[in-house]
VEXFIDO-792549 format. One record per atom (N, C-alpha, C, O): residue in three letters; atom name; x, y, z. Coordinates in pm, whole numbers, plus 50000, padded with zeros to 5 digits. Example, Ala and Ser with C-alpha at 12.3 -4.5 7.8 and 13.67 -1.06 7.14 Angstrom:
BEGIN
res;atom;x;y;z
ALA;N;51319;49431;50780
ALA;CA;51230;49550;50780
ALA;C;51320;49670;50780
ALA;O;51424;49668;50846
SER;N;51285;49775;50708
SER;CA;51367;49894;50714
SER;C;51290;50003;50787
SER;O;51341;50114;50804
//
This chain:
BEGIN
res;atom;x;y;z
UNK;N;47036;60394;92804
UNK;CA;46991;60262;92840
UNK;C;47086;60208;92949
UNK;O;47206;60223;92926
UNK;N;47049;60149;93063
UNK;CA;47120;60117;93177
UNK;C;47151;59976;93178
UNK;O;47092;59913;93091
UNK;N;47223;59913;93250
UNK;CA;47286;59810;93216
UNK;C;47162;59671;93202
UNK;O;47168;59576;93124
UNK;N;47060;59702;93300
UNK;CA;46992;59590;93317
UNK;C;46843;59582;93202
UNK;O;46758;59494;93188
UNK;N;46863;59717;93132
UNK;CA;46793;59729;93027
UNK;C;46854;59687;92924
UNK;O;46795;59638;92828
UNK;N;46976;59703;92931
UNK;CA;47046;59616;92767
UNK;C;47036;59449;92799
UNK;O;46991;59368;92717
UNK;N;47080;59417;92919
UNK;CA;47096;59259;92937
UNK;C;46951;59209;92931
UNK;O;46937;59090;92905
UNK;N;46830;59292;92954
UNK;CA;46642;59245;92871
UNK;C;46652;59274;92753
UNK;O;46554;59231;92693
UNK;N;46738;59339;92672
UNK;CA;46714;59341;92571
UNK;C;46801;59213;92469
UNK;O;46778;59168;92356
UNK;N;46887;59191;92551
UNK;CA;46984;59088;92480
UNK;C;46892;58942;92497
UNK;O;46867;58862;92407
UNK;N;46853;58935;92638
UNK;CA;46794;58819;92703
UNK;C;46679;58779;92568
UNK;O;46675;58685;92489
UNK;N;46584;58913;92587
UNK;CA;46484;58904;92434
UNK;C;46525;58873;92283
UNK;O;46481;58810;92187
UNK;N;46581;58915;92301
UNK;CA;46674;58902;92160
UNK;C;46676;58686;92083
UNK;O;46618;58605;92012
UNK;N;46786;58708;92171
UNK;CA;46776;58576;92216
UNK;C;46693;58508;92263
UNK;O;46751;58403;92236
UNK;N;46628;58485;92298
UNK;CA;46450;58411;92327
UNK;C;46387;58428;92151
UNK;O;46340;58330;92094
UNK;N;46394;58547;92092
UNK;CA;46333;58516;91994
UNK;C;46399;58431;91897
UNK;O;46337;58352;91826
UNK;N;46574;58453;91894
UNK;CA;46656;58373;91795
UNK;C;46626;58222;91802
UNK;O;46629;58148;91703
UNK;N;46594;58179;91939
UNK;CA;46560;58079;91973
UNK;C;46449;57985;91924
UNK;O;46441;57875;91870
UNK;N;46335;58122;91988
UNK;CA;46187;58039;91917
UNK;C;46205;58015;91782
UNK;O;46169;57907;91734
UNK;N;46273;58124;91696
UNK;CA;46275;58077;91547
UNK;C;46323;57960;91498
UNK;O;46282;57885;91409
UNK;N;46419;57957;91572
UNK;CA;46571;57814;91534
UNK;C;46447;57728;91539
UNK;O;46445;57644;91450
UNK;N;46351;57727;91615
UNK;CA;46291;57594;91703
UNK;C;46178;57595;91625
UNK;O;46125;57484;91625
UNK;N;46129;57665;91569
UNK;CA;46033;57681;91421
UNK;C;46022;57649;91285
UNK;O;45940;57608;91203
UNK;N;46174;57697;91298
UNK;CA;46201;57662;91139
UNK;C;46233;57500;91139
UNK;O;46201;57428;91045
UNK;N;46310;57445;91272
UNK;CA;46385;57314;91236
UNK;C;46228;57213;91246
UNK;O;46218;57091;91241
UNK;N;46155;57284;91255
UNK;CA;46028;57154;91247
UNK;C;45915;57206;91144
UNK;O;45795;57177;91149
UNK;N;45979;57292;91049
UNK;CA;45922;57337;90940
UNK;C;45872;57326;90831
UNK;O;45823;57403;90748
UNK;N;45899;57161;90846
UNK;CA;45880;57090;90732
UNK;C;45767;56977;90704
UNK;O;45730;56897;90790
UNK;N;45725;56981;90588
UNK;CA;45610;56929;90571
UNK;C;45581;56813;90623
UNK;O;45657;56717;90639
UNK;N;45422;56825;90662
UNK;CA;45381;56721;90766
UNK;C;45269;56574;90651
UNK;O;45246;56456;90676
UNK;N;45235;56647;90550
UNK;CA;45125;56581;90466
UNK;C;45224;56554;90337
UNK;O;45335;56605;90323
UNK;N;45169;56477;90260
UNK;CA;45212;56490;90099
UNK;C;45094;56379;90027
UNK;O;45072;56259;90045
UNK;N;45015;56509;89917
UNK;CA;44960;56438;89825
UNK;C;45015;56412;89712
UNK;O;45066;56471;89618
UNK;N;44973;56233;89768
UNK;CA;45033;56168;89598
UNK;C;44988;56181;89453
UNK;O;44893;56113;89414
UNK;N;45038;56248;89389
UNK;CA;44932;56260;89253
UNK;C;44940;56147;89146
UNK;O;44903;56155;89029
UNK;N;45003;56027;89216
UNK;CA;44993;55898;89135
UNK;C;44842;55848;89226
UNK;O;44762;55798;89147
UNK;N;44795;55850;89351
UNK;CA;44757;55723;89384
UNK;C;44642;55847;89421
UNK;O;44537;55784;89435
UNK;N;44621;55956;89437
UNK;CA;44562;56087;89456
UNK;C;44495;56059;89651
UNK;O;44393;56094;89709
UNK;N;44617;55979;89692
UNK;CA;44584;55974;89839
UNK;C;44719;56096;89943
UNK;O;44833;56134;89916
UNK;N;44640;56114;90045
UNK;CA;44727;56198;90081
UNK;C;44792;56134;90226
UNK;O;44741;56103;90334
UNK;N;44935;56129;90172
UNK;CA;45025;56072;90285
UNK;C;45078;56167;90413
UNK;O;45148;56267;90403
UNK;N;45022;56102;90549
UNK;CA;45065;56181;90671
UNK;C;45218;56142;90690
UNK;O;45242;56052;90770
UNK;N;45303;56192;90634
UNK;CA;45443;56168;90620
UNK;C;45565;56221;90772
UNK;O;45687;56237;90775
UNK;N;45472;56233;90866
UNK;CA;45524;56312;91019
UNK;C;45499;56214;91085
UNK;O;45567;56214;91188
UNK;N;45419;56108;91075
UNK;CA;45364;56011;91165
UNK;C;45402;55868;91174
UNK;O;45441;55816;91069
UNK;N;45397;55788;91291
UNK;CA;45392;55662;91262
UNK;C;45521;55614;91160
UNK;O;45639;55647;91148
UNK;N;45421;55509;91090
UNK;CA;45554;55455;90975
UNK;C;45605;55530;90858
UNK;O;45702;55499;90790
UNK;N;45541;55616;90844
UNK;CA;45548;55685;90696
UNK;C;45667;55820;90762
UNK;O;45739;55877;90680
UNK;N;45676;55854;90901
UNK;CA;45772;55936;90998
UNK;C;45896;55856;90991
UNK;O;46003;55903;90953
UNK;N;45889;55806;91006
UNK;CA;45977;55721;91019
UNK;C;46090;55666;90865
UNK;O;46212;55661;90851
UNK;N;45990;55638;90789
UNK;CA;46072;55560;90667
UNK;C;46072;55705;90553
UNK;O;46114;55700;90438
UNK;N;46013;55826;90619
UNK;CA;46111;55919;90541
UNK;C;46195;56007;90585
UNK;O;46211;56124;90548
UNK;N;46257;55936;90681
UNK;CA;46389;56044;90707
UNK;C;46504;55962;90636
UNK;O;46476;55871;90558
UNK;N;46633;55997;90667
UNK;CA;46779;55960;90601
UNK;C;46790;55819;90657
UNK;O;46851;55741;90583
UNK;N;46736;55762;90787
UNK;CA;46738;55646;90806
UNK;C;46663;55535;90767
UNK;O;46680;55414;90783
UNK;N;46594;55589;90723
UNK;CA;46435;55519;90702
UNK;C;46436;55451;90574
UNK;O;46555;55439;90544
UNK;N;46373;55407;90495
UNK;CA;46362;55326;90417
UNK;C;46367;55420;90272
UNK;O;46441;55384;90181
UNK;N;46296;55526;90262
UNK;CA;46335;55637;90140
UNK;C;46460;55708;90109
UNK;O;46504;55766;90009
UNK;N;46522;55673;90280
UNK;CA;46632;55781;90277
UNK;C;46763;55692;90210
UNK;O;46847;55741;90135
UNK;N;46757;55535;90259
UNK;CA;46820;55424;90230
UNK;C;46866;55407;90111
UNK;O;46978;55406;90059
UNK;N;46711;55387;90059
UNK;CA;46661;55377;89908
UNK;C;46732;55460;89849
UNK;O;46839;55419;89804
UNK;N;46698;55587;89832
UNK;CA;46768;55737;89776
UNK;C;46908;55698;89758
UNK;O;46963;55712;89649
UNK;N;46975;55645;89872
UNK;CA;47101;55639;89882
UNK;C;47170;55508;89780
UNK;O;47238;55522;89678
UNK;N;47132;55401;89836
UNK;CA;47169;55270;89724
UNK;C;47102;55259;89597
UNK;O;47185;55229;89511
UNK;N;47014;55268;89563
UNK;CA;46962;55296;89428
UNK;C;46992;55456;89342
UNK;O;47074;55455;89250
UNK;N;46940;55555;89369
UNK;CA;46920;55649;89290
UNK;C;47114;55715;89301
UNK;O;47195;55734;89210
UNK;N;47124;55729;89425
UNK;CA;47271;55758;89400
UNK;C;47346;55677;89357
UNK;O;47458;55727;89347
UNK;N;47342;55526;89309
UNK;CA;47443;55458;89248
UNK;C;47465;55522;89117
UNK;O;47566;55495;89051
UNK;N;47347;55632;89064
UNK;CA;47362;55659;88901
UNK;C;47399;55798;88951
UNK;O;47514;55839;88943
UNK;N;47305;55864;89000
UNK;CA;47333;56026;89031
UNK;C;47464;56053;89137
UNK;O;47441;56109;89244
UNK;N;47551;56027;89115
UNK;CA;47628;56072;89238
UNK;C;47761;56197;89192
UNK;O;47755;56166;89073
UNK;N;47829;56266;89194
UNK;CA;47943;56301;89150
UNK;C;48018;56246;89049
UNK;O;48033;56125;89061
UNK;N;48072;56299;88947
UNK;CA;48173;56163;88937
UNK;C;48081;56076;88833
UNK;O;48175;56020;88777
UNK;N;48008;56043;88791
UNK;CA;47916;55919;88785
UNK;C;47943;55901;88634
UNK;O;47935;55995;88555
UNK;N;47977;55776;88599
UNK;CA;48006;55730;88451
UNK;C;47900;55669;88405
UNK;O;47922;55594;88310
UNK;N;47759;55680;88453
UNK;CA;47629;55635;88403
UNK;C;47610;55728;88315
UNK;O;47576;55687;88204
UNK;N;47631;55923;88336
UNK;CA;47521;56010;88276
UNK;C;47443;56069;88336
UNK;O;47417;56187;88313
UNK;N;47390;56004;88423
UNK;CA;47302;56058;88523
UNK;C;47353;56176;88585
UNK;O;47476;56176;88593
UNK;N;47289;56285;88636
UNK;CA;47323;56427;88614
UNK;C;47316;56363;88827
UNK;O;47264;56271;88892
UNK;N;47392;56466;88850
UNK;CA;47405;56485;89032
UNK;C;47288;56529;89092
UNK;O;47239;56642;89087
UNK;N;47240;56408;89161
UNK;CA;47095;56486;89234
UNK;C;47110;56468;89401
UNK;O;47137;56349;89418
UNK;N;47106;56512;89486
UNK;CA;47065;56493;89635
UNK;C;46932;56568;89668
UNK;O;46864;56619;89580
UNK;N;46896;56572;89818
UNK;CA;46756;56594;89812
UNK;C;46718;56713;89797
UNK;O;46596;56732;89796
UNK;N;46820;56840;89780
UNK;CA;46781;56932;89744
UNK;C;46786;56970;89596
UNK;O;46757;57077;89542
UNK;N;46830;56858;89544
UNK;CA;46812;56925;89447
UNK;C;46685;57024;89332
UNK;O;46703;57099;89236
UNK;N;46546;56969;89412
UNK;CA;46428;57011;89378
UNK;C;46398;57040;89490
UNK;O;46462;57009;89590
UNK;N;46260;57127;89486
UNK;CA;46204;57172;89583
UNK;C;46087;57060;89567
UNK;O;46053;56992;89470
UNK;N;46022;57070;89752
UNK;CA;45920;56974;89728
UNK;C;45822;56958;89610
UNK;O;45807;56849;89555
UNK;N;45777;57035;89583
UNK;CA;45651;57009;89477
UNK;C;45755;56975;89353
UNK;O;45692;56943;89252
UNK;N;45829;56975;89343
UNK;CA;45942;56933;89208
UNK;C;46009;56798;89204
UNK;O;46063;56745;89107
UNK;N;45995;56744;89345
UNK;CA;45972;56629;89349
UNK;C;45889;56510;89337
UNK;O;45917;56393;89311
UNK;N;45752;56583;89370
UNK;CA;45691;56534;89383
UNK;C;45601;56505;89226
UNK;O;45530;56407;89205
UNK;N;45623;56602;89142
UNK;CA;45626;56565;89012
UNK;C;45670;56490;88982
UNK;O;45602;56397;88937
UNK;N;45815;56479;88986
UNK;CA;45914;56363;88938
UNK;C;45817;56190;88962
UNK;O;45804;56087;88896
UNK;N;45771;56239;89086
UNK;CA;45733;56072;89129
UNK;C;45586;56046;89087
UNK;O;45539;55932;89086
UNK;N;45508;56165;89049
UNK;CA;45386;56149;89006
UNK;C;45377;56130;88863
UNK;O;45281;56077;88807
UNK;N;45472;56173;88810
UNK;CA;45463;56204;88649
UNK;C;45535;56087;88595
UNK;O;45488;56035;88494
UNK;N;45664;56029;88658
UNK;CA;45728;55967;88594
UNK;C;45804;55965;88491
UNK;O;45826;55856;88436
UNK;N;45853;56069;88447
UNK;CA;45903;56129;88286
UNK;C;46030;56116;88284
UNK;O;46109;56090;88193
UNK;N;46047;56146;88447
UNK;CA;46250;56134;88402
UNK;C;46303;55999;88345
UNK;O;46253;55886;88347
UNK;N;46410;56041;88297
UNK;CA;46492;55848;88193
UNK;C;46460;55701;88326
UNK;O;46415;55587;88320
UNK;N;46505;55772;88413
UNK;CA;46548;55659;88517
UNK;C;46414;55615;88502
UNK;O;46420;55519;88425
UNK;N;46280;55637;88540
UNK;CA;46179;55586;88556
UNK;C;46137;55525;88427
UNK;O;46107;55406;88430
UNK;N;46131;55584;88324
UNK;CA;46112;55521;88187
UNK;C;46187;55381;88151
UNK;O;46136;55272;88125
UNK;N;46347;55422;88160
UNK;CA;46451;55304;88133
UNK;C;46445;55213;88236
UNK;O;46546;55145;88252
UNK;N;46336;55193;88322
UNK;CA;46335;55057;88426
UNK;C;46410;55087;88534
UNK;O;46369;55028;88634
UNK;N;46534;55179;88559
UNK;CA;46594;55150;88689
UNK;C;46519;55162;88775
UNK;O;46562;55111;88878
UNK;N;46389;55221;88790
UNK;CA;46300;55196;88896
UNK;C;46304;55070;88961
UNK;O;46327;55040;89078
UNK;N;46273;54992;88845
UNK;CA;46250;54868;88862
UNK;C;46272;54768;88973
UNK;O;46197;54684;89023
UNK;N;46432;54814;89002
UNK;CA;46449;54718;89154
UNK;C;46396;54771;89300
UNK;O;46437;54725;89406
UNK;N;46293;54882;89287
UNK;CA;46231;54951;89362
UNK;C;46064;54881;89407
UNK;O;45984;54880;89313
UNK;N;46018;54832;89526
UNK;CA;45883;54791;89487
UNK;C;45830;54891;89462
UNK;O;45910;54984;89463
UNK;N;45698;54929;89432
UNK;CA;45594;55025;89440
UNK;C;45642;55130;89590
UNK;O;45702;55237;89587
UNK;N;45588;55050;89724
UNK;CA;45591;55111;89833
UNK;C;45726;55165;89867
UNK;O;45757;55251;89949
UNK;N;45807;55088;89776
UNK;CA;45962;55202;89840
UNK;C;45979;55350;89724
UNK;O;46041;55456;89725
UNK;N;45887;55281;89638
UNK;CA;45942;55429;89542
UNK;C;45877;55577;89623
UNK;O;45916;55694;89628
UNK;N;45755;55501;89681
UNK;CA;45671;55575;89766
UNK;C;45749;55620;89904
UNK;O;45710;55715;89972
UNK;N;45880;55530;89941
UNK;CA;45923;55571;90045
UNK;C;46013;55689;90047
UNK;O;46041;55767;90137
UNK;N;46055;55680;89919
UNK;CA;46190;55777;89869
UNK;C;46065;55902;89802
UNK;O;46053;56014;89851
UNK;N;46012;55869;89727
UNK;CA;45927;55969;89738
UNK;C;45911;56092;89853
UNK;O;45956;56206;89858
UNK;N;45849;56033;89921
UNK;CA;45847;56077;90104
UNK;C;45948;56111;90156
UNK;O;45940;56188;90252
UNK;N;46077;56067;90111
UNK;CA;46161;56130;90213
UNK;C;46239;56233;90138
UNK;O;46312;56308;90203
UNK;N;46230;56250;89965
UNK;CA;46272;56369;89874
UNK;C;46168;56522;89936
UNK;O;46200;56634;89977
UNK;N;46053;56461;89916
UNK;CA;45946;56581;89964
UNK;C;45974;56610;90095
UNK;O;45967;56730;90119
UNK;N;46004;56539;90190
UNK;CA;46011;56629;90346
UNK;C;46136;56671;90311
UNK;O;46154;56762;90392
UNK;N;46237;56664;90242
UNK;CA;46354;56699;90246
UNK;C;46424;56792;90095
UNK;O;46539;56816;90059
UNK;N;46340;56813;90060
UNK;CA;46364;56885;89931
UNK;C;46427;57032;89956
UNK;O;46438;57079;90069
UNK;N;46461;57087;89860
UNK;CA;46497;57230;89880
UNK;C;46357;57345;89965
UNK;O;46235;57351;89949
UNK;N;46437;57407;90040
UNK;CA;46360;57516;90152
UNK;C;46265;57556;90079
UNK;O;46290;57658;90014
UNK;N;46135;57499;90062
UNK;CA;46037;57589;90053
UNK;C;45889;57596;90114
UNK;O;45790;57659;90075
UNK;N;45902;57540;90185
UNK;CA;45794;57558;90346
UNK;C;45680;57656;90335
UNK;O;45701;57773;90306
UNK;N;45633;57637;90344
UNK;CA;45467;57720;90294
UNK;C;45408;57674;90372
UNK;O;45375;57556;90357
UNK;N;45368;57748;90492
UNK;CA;45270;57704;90584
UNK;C;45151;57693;90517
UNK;O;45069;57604;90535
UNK;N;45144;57772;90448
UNK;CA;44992;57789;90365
UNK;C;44944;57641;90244
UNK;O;44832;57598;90217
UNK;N;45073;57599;90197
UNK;CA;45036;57548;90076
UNK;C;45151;57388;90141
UNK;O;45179;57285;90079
UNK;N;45173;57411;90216
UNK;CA;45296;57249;90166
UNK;C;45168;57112;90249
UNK;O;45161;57001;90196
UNK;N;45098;57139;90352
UNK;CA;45008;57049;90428
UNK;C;44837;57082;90301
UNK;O;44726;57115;90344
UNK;N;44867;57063;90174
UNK;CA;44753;57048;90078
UNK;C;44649;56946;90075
UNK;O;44553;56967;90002
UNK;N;44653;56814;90160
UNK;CA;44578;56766;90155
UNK;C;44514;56706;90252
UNK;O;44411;56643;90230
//
């Protein structure tokens, strides 16, 4: 192999490491059906894009509410959660089902409806890696 055949092959190489990086980092789910309200949220778009990332209103939320109990360290009980700690659809139970203590014992409570929905949204785009082109855009 001659020199200008290895430097196309490196060049390629790289072009593909690339396209992937640039694949995977937008890999993440664009829809989420709610199985409380059985509507399906475009969670990539507009306001609902917006209020579920880390800045946004779920990500906020997540942070001053749910981590005041779940955090390291925590003399509530509450076991350590961040957003990976479930994978999307394991979140999305959590928020459809309602079973865990926190939701039962009221700490919801200082949550309206639409923010539980916001943190909702921003656990599911951000949950542990499991991207399913096939199955994560379900509704």
């Amino acid at each position: 192999m001659n020199r200008m055949d290895r430097m196309a092959a490196v060049v390629a190489v790289c072009f593909l490491a690339i396209t992937t990086m640039a694949a995977v980092a937008q890999a993440r789910p664009t829809k989420r059906l709610d199985g409380k309200t059985r509507m399906c949220r475009l969670i990539a778009q507009g306001k609902l894009g917006w209020e579920s990332e880390p800045w946004g209103t779920g990500g906020k939320k997540f942070q001053e509410v749910c981590k005041s109990c779940h955090a390291k360290n925590s003399d509530r009980g509450a076991p350590f959660l961040h957003s990976e700690s479930y994978t999307s659809k394991g979140w999305n139970s959590v928020f459809t089902r309602r079973r865990v203590q926190c939701a039962r014992d009221g700490s919801w409570g200082v949550l309206s409806e639409e923010e539980i929905q916001f943190v909702a949204d921003y656990l599911y785009r951000n949950g542990a890696w499991t991207y399913n082109p096939n199955s994560s855009d379900s509704c």
